[in-house]
PATOR-807285 format. One record per residue: residue in three letters; residue number from 1; x, y, z of N, C-alpha, C in turn. Coordinates in steps of 0.05 Angstrom, whole numbers, plus 5000, padded with zeros to 4 digits. Example, Ala and Ser with C-alpha at 12.3 -4.5 7.8 and 13.67 -1.06 7.14 Angstrom:
BEGIN
    r    k   n_X   n_Y   n_Z  ca_X  ca_Y  ca_Z   c_X   c_Y   c_Z
  ALA    1  5264  4886  5156  5246  4910  5156  5264  4934  5156
  SER    2  5257  4955  5142  5273  4979  5143  5258  5001  5157
***
This chain:
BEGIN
    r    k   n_X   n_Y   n_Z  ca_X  ca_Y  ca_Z   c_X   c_Y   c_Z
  UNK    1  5072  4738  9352  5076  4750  9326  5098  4736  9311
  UNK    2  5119  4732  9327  5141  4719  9309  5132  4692  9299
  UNK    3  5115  4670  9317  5109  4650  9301  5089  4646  9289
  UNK    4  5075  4676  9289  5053  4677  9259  5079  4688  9236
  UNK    5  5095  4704  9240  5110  4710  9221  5122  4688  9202
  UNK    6  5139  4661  9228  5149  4642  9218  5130  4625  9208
  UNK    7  5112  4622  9217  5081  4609  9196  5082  4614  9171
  UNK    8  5080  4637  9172  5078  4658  9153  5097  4645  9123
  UNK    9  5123  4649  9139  5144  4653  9118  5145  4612  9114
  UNK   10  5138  4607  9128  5142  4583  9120  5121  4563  9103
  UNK   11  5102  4583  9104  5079  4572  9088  5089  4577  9064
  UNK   12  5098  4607  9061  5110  4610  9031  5127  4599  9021
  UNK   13  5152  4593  9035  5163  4575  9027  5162  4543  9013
  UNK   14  5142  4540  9036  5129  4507  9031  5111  4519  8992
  UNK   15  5104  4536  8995  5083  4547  8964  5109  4550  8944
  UNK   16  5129  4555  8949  5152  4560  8927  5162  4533  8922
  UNK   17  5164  4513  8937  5168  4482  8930  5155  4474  8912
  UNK   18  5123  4481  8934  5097  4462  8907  5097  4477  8881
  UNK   19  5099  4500  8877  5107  4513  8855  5118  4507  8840
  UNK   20  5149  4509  8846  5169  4493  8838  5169  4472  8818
  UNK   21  5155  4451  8851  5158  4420  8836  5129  4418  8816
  UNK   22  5104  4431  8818  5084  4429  8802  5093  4442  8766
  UNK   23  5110  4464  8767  5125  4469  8739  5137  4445  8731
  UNK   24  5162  4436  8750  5170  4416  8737  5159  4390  8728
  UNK   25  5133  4383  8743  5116  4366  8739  5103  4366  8717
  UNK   26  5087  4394  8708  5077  4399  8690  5092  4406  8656
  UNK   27  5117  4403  8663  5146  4400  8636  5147  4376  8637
  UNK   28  5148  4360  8663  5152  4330  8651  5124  4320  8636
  UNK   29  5112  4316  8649  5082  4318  8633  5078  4321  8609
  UNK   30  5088  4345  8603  5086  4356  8577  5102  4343  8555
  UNK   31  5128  4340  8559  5141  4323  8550  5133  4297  8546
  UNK   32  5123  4276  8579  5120  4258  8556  5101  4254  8538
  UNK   33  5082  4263  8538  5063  4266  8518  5064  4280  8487
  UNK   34  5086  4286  8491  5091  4305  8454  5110  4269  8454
  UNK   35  5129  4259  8475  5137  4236  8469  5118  4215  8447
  UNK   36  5101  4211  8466  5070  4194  8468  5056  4202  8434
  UNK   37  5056  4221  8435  5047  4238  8412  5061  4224  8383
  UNK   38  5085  4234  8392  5103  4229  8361  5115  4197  8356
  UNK   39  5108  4182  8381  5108  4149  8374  5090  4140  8363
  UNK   40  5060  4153  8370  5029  4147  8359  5043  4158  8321
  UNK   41  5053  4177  8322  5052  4184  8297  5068  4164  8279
  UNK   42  5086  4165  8295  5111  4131  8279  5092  4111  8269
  UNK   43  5081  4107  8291  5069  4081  8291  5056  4086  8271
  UNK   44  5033  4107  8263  5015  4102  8243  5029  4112  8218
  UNK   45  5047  4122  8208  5062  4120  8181  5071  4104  8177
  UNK   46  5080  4090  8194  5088  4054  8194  5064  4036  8184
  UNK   47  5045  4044  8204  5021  4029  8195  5013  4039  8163
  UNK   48  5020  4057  8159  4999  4071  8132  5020  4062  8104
  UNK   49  5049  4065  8113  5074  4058  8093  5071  4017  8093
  UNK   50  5057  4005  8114  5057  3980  8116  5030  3962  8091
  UNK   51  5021  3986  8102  4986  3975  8080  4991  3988  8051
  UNK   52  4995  4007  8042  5013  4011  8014  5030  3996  8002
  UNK   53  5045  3979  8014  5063  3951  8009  5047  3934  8004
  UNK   54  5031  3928  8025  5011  3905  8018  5000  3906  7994
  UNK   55  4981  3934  7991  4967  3943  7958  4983  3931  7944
  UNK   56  5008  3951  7933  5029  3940  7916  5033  3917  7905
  UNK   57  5031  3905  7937  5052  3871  7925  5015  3857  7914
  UNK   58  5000  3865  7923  4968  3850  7920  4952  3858  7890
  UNK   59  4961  3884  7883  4968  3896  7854  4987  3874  7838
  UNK   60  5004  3881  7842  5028  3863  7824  5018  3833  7820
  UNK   61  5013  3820  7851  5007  3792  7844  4977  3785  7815
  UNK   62  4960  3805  7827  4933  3810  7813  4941  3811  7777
  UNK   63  4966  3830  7780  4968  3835  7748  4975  3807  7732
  UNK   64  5003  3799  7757  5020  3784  7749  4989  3753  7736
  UNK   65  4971  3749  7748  4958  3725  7744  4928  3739  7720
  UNK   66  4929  3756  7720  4915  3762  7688  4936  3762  7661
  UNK   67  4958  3771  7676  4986  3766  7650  4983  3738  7647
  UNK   68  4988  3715  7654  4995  3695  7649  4963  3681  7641
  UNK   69  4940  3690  7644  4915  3677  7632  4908  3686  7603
  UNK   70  4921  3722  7609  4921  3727  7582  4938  3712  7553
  UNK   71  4963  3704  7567  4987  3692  7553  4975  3665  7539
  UNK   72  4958  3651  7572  4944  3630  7568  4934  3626  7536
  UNK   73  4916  3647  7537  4886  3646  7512  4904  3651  7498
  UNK   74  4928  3667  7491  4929  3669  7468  4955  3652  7457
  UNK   75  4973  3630  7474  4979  3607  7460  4960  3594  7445
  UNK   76  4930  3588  7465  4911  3576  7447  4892  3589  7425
  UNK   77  4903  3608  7420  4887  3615  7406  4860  3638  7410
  UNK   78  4856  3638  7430  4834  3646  7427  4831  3680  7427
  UNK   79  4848  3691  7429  4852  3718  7419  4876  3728  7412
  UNK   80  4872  3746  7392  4900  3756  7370  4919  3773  7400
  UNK   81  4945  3786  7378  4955  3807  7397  4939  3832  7399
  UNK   82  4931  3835  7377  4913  3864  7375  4891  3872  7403
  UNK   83  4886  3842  7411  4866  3849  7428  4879  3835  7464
  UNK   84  4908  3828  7454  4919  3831  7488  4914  3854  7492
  UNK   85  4919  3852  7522  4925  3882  7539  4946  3887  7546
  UNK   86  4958  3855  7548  4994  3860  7564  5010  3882  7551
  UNK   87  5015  3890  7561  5045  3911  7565  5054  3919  7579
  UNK   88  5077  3931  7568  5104  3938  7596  5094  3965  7612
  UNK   89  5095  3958  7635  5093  3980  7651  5116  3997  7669
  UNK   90  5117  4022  7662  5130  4025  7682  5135  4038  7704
  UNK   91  5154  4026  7723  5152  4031  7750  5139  4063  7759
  UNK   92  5125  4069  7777  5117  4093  7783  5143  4100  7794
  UNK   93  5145  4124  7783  5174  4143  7800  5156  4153  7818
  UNK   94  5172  4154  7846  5167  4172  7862  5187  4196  7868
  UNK   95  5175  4219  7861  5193  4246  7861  5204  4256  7894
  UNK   96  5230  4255  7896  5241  4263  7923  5252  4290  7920
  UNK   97  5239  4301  7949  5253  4326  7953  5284  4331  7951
  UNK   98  5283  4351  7943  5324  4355  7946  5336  4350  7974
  UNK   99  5324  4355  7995  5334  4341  8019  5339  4309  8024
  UNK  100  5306  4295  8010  5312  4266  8018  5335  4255  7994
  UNK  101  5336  4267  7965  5355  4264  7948  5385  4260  7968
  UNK  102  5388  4282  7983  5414  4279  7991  5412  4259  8011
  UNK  103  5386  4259  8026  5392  4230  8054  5392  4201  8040
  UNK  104  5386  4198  8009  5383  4181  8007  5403  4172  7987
  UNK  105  5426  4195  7974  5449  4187  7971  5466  4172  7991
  UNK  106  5471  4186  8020  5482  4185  8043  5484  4166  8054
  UNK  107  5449  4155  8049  5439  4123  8057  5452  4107  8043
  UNK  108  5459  4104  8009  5462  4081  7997  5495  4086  7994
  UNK  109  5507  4109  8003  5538  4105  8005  5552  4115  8013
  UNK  110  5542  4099  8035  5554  4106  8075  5574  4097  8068
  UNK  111  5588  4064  8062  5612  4052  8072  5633  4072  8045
  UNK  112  5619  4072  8023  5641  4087  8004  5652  4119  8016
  UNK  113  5635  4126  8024  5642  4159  8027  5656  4155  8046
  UNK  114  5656  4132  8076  5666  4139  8090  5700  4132  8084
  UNK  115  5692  4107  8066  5725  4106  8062  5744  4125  8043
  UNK  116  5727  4136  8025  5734  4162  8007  5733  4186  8034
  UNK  117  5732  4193  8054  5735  4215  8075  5771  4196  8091
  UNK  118  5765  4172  8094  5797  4160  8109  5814  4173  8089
  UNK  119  5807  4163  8064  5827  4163  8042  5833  4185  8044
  UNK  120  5826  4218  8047  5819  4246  8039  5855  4246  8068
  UNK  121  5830  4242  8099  5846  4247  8114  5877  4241  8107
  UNK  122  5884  4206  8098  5904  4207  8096  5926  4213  8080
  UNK  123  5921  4212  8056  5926  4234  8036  5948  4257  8046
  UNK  124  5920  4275  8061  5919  4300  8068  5943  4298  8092
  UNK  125  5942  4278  8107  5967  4277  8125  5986  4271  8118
  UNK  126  5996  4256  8095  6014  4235  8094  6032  4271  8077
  UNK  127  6015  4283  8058  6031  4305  8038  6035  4327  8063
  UNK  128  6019  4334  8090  6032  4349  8109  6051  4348  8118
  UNK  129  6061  4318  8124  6082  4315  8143  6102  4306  8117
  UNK  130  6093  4308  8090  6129  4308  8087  6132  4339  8074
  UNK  131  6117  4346  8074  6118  4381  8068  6135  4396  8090
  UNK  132  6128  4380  8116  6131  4391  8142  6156  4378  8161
  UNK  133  6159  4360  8145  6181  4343  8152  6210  4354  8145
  UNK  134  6220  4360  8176  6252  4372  8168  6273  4350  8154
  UNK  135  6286  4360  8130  6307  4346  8119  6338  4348  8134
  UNK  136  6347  4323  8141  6364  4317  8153  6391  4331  8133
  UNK  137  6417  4338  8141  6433  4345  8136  6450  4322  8133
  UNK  138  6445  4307  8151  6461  4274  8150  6443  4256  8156
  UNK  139  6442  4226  8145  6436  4203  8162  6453  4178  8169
  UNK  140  6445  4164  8193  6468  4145  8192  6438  4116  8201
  UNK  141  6454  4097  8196  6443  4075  8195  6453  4053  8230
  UNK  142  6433  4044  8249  6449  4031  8264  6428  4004  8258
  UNK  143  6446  3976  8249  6445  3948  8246  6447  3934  8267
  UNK  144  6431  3924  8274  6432  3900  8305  6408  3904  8320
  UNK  145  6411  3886  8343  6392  3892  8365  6404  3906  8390
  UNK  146  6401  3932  8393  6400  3941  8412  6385  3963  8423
  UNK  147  6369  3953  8435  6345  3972  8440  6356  4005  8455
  UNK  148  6384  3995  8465  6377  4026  8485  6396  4039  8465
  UNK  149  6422  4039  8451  6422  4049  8424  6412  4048  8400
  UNK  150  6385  4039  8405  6377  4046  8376  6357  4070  8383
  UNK  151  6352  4064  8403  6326  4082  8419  6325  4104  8439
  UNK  152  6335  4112  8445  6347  4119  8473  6371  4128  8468
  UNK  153  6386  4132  8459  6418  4147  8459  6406  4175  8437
  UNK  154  6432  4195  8445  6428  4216  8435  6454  4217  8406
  UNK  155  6457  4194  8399  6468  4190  8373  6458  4206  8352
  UNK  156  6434  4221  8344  6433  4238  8323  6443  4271  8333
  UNK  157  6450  4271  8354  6461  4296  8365  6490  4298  8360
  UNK  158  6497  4278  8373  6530  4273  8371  6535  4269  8348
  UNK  159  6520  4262  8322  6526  4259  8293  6523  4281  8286
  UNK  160  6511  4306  8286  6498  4330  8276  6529  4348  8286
  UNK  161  6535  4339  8312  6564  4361  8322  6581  4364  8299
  UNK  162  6585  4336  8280  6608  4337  8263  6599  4349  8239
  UNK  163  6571  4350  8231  6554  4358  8211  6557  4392  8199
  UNK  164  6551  4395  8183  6553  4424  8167  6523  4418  8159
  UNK  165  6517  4447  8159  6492  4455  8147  6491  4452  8123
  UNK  166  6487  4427  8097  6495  4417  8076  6468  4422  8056
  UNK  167  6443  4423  8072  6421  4439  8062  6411  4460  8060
  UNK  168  6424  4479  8070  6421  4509  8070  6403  4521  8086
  UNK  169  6384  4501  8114  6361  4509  8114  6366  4531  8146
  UNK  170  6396  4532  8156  6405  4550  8177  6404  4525  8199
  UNK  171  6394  4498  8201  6395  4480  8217  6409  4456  8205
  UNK  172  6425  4437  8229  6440  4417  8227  6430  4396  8243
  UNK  173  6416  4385  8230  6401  4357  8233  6413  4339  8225
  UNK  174  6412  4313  8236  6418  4283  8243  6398  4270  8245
  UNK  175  6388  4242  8228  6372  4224  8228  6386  4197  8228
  UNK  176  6363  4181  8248  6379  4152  8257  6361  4130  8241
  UNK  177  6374  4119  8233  6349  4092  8223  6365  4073  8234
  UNK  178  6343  4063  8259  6352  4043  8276  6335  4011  8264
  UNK  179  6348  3995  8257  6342  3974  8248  6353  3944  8265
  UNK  180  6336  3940  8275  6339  3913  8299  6344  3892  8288
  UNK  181  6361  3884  8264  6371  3862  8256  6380  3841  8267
  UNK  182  6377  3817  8267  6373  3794  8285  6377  3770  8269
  UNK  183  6392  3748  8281  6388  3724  8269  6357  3706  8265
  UNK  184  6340  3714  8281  6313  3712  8288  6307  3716  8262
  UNK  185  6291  3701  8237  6281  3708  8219  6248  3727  8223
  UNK  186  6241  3708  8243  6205  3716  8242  6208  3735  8260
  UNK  187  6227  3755  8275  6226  3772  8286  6232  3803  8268
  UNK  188  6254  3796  8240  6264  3810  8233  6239  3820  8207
  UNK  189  6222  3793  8199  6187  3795  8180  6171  3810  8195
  UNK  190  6168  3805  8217  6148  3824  8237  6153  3855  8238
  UNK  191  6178  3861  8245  6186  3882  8245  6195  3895  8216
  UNK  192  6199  3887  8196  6199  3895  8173  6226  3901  8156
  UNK  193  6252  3895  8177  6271  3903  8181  6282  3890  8156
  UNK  194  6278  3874  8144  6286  3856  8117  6287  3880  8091
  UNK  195  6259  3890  8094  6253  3905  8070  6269  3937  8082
  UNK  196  6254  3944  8098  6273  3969  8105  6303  3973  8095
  UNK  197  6315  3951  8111  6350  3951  8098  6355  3945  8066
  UNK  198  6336  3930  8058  6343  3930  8030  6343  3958  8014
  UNK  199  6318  3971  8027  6320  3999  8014  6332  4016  8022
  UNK  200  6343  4021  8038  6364  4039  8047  6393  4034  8034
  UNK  201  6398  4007  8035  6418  3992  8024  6424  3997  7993
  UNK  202  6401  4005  7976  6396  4008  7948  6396  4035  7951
  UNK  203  6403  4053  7962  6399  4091  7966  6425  4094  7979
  UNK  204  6435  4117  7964  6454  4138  7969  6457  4148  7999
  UNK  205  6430  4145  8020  6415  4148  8046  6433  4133  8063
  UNK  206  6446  4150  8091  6458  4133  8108  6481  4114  8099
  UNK  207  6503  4132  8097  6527  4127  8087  6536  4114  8102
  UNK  208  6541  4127  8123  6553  4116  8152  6539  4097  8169
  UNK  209  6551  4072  8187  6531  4052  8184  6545  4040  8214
  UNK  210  6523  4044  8234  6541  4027  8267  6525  3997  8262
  UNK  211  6545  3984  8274  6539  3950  8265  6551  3935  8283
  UNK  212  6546  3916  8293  6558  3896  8304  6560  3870  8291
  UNK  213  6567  3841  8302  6567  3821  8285  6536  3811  8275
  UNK  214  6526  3821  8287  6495  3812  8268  6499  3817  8239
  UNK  215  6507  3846  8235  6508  3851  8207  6514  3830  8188
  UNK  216  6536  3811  8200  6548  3787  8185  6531  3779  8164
  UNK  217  6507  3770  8182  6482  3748  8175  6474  3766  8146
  UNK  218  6474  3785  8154  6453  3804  8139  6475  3817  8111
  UNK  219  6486  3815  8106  6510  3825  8082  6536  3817  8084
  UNK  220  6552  3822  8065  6577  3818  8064  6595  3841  8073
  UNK  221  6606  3847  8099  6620  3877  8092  6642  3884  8077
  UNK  222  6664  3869  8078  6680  3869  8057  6673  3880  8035
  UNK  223  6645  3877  8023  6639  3884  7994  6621  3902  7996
  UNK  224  6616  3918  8028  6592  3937  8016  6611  3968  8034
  UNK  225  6630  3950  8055  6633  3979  8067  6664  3989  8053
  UNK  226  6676  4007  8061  6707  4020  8045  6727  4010  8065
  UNK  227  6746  4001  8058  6763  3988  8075  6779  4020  8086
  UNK  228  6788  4022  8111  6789  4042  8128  6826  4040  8142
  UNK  229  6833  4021  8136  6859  4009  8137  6876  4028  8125
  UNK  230  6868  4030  8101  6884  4050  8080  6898  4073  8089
  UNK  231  6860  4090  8105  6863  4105  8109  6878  4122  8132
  UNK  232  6875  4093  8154  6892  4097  8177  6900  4079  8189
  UNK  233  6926  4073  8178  6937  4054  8180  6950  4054  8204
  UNK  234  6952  4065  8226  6968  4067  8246  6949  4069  8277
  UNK  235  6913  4073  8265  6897  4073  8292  6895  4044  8309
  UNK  236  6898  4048  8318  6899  4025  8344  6868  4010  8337
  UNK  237  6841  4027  8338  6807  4019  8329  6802  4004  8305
  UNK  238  6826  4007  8290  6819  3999  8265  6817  3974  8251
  UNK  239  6801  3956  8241  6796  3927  8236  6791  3931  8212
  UNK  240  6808  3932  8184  6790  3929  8159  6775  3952  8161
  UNK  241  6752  3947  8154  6727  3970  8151  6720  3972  8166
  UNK  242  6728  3970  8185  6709  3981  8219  6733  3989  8234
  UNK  243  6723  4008  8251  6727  4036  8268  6704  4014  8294
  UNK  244  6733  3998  8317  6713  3984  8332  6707  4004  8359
  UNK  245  6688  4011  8373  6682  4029  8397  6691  4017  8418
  UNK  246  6695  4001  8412  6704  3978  8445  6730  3999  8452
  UNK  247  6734  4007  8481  6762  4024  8492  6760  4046  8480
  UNK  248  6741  4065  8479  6723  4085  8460  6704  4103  8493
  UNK  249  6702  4125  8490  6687  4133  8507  6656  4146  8499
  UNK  250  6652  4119  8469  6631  4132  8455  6604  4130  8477
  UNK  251  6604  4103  8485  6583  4104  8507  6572  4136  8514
  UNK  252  6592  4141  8528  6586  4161  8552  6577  4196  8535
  UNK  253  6589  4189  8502  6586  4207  8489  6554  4210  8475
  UNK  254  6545  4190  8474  6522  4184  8472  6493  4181  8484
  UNK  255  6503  4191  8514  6478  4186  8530  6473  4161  8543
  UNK  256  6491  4137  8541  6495  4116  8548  6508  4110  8567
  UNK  257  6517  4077  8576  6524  4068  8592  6549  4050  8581
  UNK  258  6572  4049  8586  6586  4034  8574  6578  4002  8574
  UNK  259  6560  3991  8584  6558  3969  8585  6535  3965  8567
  UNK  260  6519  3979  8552  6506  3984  8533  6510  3984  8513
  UNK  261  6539  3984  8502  6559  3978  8476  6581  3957  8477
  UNK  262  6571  3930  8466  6583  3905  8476  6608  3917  8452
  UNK  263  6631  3897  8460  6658  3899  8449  6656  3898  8417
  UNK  264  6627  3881  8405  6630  3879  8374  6618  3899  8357
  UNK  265  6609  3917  8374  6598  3946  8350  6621  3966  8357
  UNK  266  6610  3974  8319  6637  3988  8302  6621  4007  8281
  UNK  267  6638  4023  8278  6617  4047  8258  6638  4041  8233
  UNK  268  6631  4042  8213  6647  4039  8186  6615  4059  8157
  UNK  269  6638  4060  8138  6614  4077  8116  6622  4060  8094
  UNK  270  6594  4059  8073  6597  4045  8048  6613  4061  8033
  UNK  271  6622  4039  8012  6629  4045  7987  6612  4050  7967
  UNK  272  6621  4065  7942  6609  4069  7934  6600  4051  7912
  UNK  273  6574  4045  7897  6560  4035  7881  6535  4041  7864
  UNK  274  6537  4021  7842  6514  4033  7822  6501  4020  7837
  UNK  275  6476  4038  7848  6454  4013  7863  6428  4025  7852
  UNK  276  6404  4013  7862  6384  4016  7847  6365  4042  7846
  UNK  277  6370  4054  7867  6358  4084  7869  6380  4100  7869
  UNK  278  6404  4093  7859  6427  4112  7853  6438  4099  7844
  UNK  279  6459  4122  7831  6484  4128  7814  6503  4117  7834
  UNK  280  6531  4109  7812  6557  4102  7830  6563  4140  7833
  UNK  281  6559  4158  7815  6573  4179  7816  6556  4193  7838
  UNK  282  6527  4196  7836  6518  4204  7861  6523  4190  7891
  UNK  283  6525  4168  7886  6535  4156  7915  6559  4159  7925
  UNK  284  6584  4164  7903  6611  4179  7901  6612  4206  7920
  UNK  285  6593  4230  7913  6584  4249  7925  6576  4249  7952
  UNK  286  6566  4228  7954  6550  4225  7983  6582  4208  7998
  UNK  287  6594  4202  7994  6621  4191  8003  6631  4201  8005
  UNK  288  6647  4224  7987  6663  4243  7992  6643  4262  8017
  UNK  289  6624  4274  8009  6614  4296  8042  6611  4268  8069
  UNK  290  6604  4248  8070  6603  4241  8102  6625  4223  8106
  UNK  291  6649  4233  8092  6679  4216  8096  6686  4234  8116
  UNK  292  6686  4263  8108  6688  4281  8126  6673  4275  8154
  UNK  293  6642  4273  8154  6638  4276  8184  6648  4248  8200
  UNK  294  6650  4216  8180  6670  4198  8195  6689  4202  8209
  UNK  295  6702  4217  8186  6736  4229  8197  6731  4241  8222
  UNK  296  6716  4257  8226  6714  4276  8253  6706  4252  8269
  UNK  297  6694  4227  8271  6685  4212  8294  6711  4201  8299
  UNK  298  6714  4193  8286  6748  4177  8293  6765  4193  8310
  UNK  299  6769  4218  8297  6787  4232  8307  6783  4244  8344
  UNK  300  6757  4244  8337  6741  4247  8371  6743  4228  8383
  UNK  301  6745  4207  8378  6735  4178  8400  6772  4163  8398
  UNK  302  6797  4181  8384  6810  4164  8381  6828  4177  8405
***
């Protein structure tokens, strides 16, 4: 009994396979044949859109060579205009649905729309992020090559300590414009660093300015920064317009390594000038508020 039972059950089982696999057989099947189906159909609107061209162009040629026999006879003479036939014909419109209207906008201006959609996106990003973009309370400028302070140090933190909330917005932000200035010409074109400093240089923006002797190459300081001598005439740091870090525990204040701040960088702030995206009197303004947060670096690192 049990191995009529297991017969049994196993027959059915073996019937739920062929079942099974005969459905799935009969979907594939089915499929490819609606396949089969709708290629036969390509094919013959192809074929039927292919012999309508032919007509056409076999029309046109047909006209085109009674036009020119007609033209013939009647250079010579032999019949007036009254009794040409030539005339202008024109083209048969063919009327498109409002659907193919739009596929056939779509078709003829793919590459414009898509670059009018870049354009949209960027637009649309470029007015987000300065909508969204926090305004700094201070900026300072660092000149040279040094990748792990221009990049990597927490210099807009330690600038923000001395900072006042000067925008009202309840936060005290610090921005760095790190600029890899180099005697390297085609390094400093690649990187853009030419034009960057010129415009910063021409703005009220980043008063305060860390530099080492690269800067040399790149401006005169004497004539762009405030001589600092004046002001403290008795600091040991003091060179002219530079406040030098060397014997300074700025390193370590910074997130750094003292061996990461060679002996020739020095933080110093411009003077003021009529320059081309400012006023001497607005740039006056901007000298008097980050003389103050100077003063506080000095007085920290001295």
């Amino acid at each position: 009994m049990k191995n009529k039972d297991n017969n049994k059950d196993t027959t059915q089982s073996n019937d739920k396979v062929h079942i099974t696999g005969s459905v799935f057989s009969n979907r594939k099947e089915a499929e490819r044949k609606r396949s089969e189906a709708e290629k036969a159909r390509e094919a013959e609107y192809e074929k039927e859109m292919e012999l309508r061209r032919r007509q056409r162009e076999e029309e046109h040629d047909k006209r085109l060579m009674e036009e020119r026999r007609e033209l013939l006879r009647l250079k010579q003479g032999l019949i007036d205009e009254s009794e040409s036939t030539i005339h202008e014909e024109k083209e048969e419109q063919i009327e498109l649905t409002f659907a193919q209207k739009i596929g056939n906008f779509f078709y003829h201006n793919a590459w414009w729309l898509g670059f009018a959609v870049i354009g949209v996106i960027f637009v649309s990003w470029f007015t987000i992020s300065m909508i969204l973009k926090p305004r700094p309370d201070v900026s300072v400028m660092i000149i040279g090559t040094n990748y792990e302070f221009g990049e990597n140090s927490q210099l807009d933190e330690y600038i923000a300590g001395f900072s006042e909330d000067y925008n009202g917005n309840g936060k005290i932000l610090a921005s760095v414009y790190y600029l890899p200035y180099s005697d390297n010409n085609t390094s400093n074109y690649a990187g853009a660093v030419d034009t960057r400093l010129s415009a910063l240089m021409q703005s009220d923006d980043a008063m305060i300015v860390f530099g080492n002797d690269d800067i040399i190459s790149a401006l005169t300081p004497e004539d762009v920064f405030a001589d600092l001598s004046e002001l403290y005439p008795d600091n040991p740091h003091i060179n002219k317009y530079a406040f030098m870090l060397k014997g300074t525990d700025f390193a370590e204040k910074v997130g750094l390594s003292p061996s990461d701040i060679t002996d020739d960088w020095f933080v110093a702030i411009r003077q003021p000038h009529r320059l081309m995206y400012t006023s001497k009197e607005e740039m006056q303004e901007k000298f008097d508020r980050d003389m103050v947060i100077l003063d506080r670096i000095i007085k920290d690192l001295t």
